[in-house]
C-alpha positions, 0 to 999 in steps of 0.5 A: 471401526466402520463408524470411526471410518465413516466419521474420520471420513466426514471431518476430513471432508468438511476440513476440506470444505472449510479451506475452499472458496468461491469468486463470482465474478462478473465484468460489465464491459469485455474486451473480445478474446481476453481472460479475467485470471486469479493471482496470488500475492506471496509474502514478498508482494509478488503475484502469481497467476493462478487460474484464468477463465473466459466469460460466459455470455452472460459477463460472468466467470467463477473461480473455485479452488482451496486457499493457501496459507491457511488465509492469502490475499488474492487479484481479480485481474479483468483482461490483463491490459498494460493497465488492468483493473484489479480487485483485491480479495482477502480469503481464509476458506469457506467463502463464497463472494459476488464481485461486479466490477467495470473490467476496464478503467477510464482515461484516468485509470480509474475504475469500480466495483462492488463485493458482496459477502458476509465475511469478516474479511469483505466487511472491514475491507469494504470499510476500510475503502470507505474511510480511504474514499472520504479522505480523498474527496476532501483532499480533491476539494482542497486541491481545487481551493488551493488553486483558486487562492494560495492564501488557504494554505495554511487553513487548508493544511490544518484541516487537512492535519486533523482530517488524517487524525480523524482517518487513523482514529477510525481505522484504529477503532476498527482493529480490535473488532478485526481480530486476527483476520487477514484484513488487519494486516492489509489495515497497516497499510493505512495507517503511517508507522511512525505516528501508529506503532503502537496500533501496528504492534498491537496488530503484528502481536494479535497476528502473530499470536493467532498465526504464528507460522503463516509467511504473510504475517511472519514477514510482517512481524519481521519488518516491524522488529526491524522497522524498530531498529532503523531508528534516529542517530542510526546511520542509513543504510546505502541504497542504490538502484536505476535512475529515470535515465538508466544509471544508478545513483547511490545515497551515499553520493549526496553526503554533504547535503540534507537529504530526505529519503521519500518511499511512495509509488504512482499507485499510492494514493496517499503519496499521490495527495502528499506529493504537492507538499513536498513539491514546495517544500523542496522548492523552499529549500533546495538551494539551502543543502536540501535534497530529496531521494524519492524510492519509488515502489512501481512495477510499471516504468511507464507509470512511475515516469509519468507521475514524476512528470504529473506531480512536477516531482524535480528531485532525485529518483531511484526504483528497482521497479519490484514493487514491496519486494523493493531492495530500497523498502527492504532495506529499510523495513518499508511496509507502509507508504508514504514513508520518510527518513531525514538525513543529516550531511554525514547520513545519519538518520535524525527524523523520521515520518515527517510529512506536511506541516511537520516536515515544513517545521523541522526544516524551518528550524533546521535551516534558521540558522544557515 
């Protein structure tokens, strides 16, 4: 009974072992008298503090504790700023993960870091950034083409078609390889629902299958089943929530036009590269019956006003400002960003995920005749 005990004893201890985690964390520049915390995102896409420290003289702090969920997703936040730098960790257990990051981002908001760890986790995530990162040096370089010479467009925007081809290409090609790795979940949102439902299901089964009562993975599966059946021909359901200036505006109010239903957000990078596009599409059609409802997610009012500002985004915009937990999203089982519903004049949904080149086409052909 002794040796039962002793080895009962041990398994338990290396359970245990197996579910704890440890962040070295080290921010290259300080902000006198501030704490760098660790939050926790739940399944709602709300974050939790959880822990805080100090730095050591050396820039540095630890944090050490038992993962929850059996697998999350975690924020470094340097110094909780107005505009803090946030680092994204994926833990499962049994991590011990160096992270060196600036601790405070540039005029732009801009910032870096490094994270070094052999894990699943780490690895793809790190991949998945790089694959984000060279789509966004190519898109900065056609901005600037297309400042110069208008008469790229058109060229510009079919490399620009392809080169996104390419990017989801690469990401699918990495899901296998994930597995039922938490970082799959985080790979969906990089990838547009409409174009890649087969990939998502593909990951929501593998998840599911794996994890079948974890609360990140189950929400997911619950917004794709539901996603599924937000689908053409449906009517739209009504969204109404807080405009710029305060009241709120109802999506029902603007029955008798065309309306696309555009979910983005000012820390989207994607919607942020898109949004030129939209801006002359609008500008094409507006006086036409055409009308955008642009659903932001943001958790900051000041960020949001400022990219409606930045973008020259004239149409109209609603947000509850709750982030993935928005009424709006949820409504329509948003999980991923940039997302769109076009509306025909009585509000039935007849388009969805057209972007660029596709939504220019649909429009064209919509309005040819008008």
């Amino acid at each position: 009974m002794r040796l039962i005990g002793i080895l009962l004893l041990l398994l338990f201890t290396t359970a245990i072992q197996a579910q704890n985690f440890e962040l070295r964390v080290e921010a290259k520049t300080l902000i006198p008298g501030k704490k760098i915390y660790l939050e926790y995102i739940n399944e709602l896409g709300k974050i939790v503090k959880i822990d805080s420290a100090s730095p050591s003289d050396q820039k540095k702090v630890t944090f050490k504790g038992q993962v929850k969920d059996q697998g999350a997703f975690y924020l470094v936040n340097f110094f909780d700023t107005p505009k803090p730098q946030k680092v994204l960790v994926i833990l499962e257990g049994g991590e011990t993960i160096d992270i060196v990051a600036d601790g405070v981002n540039d005029e732009e908001g801009k910032s870096a870091y490094t994270m070094k760890g052999d894990y699943p986790n780490v690895k793809f995530m790190l991949e998945l950034m790089a694959i984000s990162k060279e789509m966004e040096v190519k898109v900065r370089k056609w901005n600037q083409e297309i400042q110069i010479d208008q008469k790229q467009e058109k060229r510009i925007q079919a490399e620009f078609t392809k080169a996104q081809q390419v990017s989801s290409a690469k990401i699918k090609a990495l899901i296998p390889q994930m597995g039922s790795h938490l970082v799959a979940l985080w790979a969906t949102n990089f990838l547009p629902a409409e174009q890649e439902m087969a990939s998502l299901m593909e990951i929501a089964n593998t998840l599911y299958k794996a994890r079948p009562t974890h609360p990140q993975v189950l929400q997911f599966v619950n917004n794709l089943n539901r996603l599924r059946g937000v689908n053409e021909g449906s009517m739209a359901p009504e969204i109404k929530l807080a405009t710029p200036a305060g009241p709120n505006l109802a999506l029902s109010s603007l029955r008798g036009k065309y309306v696309l239903i555009d979910f983005w957000a000012s820390w989207c990078g994607p919607c942020r590269r898109e949004n030129p596009n939209v801006v002359k599409t609008y500008a094409a059609y507006k006086d036409k019956g055409f009308e955008i409802f642009g659903v932001s997610l943001d958790q900051d009012r000041a960020a949001w006003l400022k990219a409606i500002e930045t973008d020259k985004l004239v149409w109209k915009h609603v947000s509850d400002l709750k982030y993935w937990s928005s009424e709006g999203a949820r409504a329509y089982q948003v999980n991923s960003i940039p997302q769109t519903f076009l509306l025909d004049k009585e509000g039935r949904i007849i388009a969805k995920g057209l972007r660029g080149a596709a939504l220019d086409q649909y429009l064209a052909k919509l309005f040819e005749s008008k």
